[in-house]
C-alpha positions as CSV (number, residue, x, y, z in Angstrom):
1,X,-23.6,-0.3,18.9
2,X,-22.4,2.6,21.6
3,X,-18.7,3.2,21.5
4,X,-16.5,3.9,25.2
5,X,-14.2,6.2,25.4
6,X,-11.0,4.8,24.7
7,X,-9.1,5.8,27.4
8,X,-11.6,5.8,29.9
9,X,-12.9,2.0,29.4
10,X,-9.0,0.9,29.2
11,X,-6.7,1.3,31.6
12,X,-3.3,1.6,29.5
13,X,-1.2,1.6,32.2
14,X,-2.2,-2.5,33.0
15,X,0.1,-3.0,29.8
16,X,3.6,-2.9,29.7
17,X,3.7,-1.9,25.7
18,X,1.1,-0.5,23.4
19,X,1.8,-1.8,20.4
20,X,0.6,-0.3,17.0
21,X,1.2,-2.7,13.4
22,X,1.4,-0.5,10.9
23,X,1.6,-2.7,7.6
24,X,3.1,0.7,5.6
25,X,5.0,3.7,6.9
26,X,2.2,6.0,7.0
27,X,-1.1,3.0,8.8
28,X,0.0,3.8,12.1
29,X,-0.6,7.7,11.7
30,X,-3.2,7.7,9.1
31,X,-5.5,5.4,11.5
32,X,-4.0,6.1,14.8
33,X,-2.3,9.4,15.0
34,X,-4.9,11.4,17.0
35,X,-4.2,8.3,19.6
36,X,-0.8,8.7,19.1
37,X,-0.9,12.6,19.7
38,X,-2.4,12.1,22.9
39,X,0.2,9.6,24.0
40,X,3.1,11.0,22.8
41,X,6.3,10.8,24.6
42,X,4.9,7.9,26.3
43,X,7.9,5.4,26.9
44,X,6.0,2.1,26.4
45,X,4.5,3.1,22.7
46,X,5.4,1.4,19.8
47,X,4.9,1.2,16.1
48,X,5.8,-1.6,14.4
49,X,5.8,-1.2,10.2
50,X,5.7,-4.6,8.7
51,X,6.3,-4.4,5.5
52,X,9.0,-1.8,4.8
53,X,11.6,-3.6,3.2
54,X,13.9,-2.8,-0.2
55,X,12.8,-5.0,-3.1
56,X,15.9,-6.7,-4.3
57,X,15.2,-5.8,-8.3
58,X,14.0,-2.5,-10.0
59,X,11.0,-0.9,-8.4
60,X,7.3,-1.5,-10.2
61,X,6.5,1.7,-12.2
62,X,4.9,4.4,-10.4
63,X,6.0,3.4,-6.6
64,X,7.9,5.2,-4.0
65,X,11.1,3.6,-2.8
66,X,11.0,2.5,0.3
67,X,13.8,4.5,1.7
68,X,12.4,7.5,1.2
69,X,9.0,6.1,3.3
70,X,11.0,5.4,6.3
71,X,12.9,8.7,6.6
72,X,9.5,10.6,6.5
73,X,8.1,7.8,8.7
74,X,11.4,8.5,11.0
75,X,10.5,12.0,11.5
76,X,7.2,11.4,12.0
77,X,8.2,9.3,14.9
78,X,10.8,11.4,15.9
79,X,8.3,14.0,16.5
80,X,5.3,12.0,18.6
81,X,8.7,10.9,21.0
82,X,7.1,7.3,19.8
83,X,9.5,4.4,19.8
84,X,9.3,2.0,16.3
85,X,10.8,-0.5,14.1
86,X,10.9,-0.7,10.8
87,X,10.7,-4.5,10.0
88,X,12.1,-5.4,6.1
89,X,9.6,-7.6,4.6
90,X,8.2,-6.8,1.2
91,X,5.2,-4.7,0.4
92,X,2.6,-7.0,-1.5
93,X,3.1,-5.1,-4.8
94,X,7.2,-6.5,-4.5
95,X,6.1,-9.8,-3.5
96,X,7.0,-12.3,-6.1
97,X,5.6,-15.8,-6.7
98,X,8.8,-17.8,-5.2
99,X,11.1,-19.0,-7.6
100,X,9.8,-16.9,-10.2
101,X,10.2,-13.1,-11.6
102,X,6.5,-13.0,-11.5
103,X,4.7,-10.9,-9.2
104,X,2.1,-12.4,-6.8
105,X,-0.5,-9.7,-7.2
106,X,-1.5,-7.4,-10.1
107,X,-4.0,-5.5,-7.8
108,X,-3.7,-5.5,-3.8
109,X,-6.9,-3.4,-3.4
110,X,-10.6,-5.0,-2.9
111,X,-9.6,-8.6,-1.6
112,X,-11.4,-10.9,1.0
113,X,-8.4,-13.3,0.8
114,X,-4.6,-13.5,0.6
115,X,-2.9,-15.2,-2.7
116,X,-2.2,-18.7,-2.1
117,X,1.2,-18.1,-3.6
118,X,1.4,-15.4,-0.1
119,X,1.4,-18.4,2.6
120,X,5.1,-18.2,3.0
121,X,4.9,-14.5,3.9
122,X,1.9,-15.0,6.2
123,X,3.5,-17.9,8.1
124,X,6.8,-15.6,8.3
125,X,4.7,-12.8,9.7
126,X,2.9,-14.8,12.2
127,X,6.2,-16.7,13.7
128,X,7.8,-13.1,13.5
129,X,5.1,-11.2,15.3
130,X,4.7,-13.9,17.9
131,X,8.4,-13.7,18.6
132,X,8.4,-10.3,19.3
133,X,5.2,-9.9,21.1
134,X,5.9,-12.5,23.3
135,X,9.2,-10.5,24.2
136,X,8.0,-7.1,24.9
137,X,5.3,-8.3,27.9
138,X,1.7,-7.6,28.7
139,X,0.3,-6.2,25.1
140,X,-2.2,-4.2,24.2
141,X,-2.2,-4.9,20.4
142,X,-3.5,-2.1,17.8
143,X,-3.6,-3.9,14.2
144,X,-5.9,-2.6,11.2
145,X,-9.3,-4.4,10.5
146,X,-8.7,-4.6,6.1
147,X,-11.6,-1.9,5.4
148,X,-10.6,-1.5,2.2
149,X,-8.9,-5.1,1.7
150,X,-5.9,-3.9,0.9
151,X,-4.1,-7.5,1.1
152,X,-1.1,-6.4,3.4
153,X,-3.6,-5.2,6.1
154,X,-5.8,-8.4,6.0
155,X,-2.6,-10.5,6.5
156,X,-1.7,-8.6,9.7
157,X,-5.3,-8.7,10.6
158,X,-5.6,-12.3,10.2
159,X,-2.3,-12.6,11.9
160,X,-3.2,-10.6,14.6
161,X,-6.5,-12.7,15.5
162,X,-3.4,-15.2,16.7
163,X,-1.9,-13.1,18.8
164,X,-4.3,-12.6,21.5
165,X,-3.7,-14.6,24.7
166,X,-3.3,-14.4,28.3
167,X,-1.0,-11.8,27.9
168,X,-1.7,-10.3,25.1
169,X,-5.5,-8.4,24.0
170,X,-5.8,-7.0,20.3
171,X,-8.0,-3.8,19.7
172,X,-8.6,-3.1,15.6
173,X,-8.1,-0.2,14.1
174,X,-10.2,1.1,11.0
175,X,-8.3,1.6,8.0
176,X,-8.0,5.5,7.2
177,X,-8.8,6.4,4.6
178,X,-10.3,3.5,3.2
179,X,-12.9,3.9,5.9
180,X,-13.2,7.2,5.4
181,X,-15.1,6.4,1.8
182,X,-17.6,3.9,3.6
183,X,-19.6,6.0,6.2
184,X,-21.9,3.5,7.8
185,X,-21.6,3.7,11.3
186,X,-20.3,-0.1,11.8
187,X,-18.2,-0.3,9.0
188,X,-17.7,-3.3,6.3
189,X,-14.6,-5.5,6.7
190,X,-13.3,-8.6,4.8
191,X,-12.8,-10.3,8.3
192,X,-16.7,-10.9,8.1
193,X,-15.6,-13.6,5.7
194,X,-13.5,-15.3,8.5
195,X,-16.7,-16.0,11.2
196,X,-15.8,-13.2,13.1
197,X,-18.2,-10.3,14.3
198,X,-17.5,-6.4,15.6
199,X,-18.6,-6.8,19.8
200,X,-17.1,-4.0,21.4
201,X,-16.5,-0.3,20.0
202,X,-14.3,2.3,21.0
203,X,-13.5,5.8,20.2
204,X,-10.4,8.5,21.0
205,X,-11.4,12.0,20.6
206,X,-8.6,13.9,18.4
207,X,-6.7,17.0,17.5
208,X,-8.0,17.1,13.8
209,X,-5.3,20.0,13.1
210,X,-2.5,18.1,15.0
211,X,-2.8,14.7,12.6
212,X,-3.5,16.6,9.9
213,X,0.2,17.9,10.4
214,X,1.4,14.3,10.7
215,X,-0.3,12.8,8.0
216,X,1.5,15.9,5.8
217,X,4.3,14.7,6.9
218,X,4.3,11.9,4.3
219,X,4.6,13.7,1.6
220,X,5.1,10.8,-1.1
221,X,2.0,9.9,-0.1
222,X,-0.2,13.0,0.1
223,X,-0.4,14.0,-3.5
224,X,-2.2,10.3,-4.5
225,X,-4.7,10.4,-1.9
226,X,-5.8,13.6,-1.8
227,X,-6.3,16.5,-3.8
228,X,-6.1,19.5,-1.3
229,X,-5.7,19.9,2.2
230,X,-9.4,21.1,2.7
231,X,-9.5,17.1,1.5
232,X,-7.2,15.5,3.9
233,X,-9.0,17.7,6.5
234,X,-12.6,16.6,5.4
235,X,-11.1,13.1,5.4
236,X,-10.1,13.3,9.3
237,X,-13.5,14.8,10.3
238,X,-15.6,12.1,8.8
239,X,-16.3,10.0,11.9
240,X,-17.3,11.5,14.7
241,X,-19.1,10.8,18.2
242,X,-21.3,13.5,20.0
243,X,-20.0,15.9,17.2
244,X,-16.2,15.7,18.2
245,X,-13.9,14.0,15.7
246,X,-12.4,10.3,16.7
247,X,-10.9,8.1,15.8
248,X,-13.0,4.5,16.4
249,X,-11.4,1.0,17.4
250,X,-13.2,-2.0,17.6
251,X,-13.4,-5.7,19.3
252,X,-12.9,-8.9,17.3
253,X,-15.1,-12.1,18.6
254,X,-16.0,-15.3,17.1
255,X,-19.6,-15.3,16.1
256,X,-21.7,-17.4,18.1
């Protein structure tokens, strides 16, 4: 499948917001931020991180609390001149079954399917996103595509297949890094599973050195998914198109 050039083959300017979901505080950047680098400063870009809420009890062993994710995610945003909002519900590895102390998921990596103990948070998510989409005009919609199926990025994803009306089109992202350890050209998504098919591809030609500045800038983060910078780096050159590095977005469509 050929991939356009992003910005060429869509007009941004026909949109009165650009609006990235970002399911953590670090989706948008990881998977977007050469994008974002190029559109910096741009009034009618926005991030909007899902799941960044404080879990009422004790944090689970080994996790980062959320506080500290959104004042690295704030300077990150701070720096691109990117407007965002940081909405408070759970990550999935909070999420507990309701009206218990037991957690919905023991592992949120590797899924084709949300828990069905999850539908009150999809529904939430869905009436949520709706509401605000709605509000903010014309959309152009960036949500991730659940490479990877990590469970909080195929909820938005299935979400996001709802969003898409007259008003509002809905590009998908590919899940960095996730995709970055699945190198075929069209890559493998659990929304296969759902009847739907990859028809249009896209690319955005980045600053490798400029997100690599971002993505260091989550610095919880950068310690469990890579080893060394020459990693990270290696990590944001692995897709290319005509031998530059890019980042590559693609169209959703029912399959015939």
């Amino acid at each position: 499948m050929s991939s356009q050039q992003l910005l060429n083959a869509i007009n941004l300017s026909e949109f009165e917001k650009v609006i990235i979901l970002s399911p953590h505080l670090d989706d948008a950047v990881y998977s977007c931020g050469g994008l974002l680098w190029q559109l910096k400063d741009s009034c009618n870009v926005h991030v909007i991180t899902t799941n960044s809420g404080d879990p009422s009890m004790p944090l689970r062993q080994g996790h980062i609390a959320p506080a500290i994710r959104r004042k690295e995610d704030i300077l990150v945003m701070q720096k691109i001149g990117c407007q965002f909002l940081h909405v408070g519900f759970l990550d999935a590895i909070f999420r507990r079954i309701d009206g218990s102390l037991d957690y919905i998921y023991d592992n949120i990596i590797g899924l084709d399917k949300p828990a069905a103990e999850d539908q009150l948070y999809q529904e939430a998510l869905a009436t949520f996103l709706k509401k605000i989409t709605h509000q903010m005009g014309k959309s152009l919609i960036f949500s991730p595509m659940a490479i990877g199926g990590h469970v909080d990025h195929l909820i938005t994803a299935l979400v996001s297949l709802g969003l898409e009306d007259g008003q509002t089109t809905v590009l998908f992202y590919e899940d960095w890094p996730y995709v970055a350890n699945n190198l075929q050209q069209i890559p493998k998504t659990p929304l296969s599973k759902y009847g739907l098919e990859l028809s249009a591809s896209y690319h955005c030609t980045i600053d490798p050195e400029a997100k690599q500045s971002l993505v260091r800038m989550y610095e919880s983060q950068l310690s469990t998914l890579f080893e060394s910078d020459a990693v990270l780096l290696k990590n944001i050159y692995f897709r290319k198109v005509e031998d530059k590095p890019v980042e590559q977005f693609w169209k959703l469509t029912k399959k015939r």
